[in-house]
N, C-alpha and C positions, 0 to 999 in steps of 0.2 A: 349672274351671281346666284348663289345658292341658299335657300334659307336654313336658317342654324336649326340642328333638332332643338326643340324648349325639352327642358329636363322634367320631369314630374315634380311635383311640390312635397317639400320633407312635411311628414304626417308629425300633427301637431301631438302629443302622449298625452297631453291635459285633454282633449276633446273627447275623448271617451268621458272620461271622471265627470266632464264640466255635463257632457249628456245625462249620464244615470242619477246625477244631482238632482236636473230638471227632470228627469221622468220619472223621481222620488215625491216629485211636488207639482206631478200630473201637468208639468210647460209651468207654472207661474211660478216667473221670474225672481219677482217680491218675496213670496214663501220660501224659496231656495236661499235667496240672499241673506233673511232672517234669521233662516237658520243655522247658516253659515258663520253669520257674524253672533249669533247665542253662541255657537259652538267656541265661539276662538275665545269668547269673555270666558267659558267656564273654564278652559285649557288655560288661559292668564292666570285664574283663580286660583285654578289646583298649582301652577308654578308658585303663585306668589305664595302658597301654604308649605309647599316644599321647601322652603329657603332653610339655609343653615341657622344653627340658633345664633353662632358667632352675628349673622348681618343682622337677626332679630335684636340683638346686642349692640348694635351700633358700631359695630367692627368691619367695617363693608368698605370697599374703595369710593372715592366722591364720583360723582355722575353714577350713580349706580339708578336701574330703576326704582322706583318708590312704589309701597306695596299700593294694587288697588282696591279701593273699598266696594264692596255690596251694593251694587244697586235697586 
């Protein structure tokens, strides 16, 4: 019996991105992730200030997100 060729492994496209993250924060981990997660509160912030004035109005459909406040 013959053994099967193994296929090479499909390259992940985030592993680039997720490297240059960590090697913006010299390998630590903590620092990356920090600012990772500042980053997506201030991207929330600027969404939640972009909203139409119609939702600022109370015009919006139910379950809609609710704006977040300032931490």
């Amino acid at each position: 019996m013959q053994a099967q060729p193994q296929s090479a492994p499909v390259p992940n496209p985030m592993e680039g991105k997720i490297d240059a993250v960590l090697a913006e924060f010299g390998g630590d981990a903590r620092a990356a992730i920090g600012a990772l997660l500042y980053n997506r509160e201030e991207l929330l912030r600027d969404a939640d200030r972009a909203i139409s004035l119609g939702f600022l109005r109370g015009k919006f459909s139910e379950g809609a997100r609710p704006v977040r406040e300032s931490e």
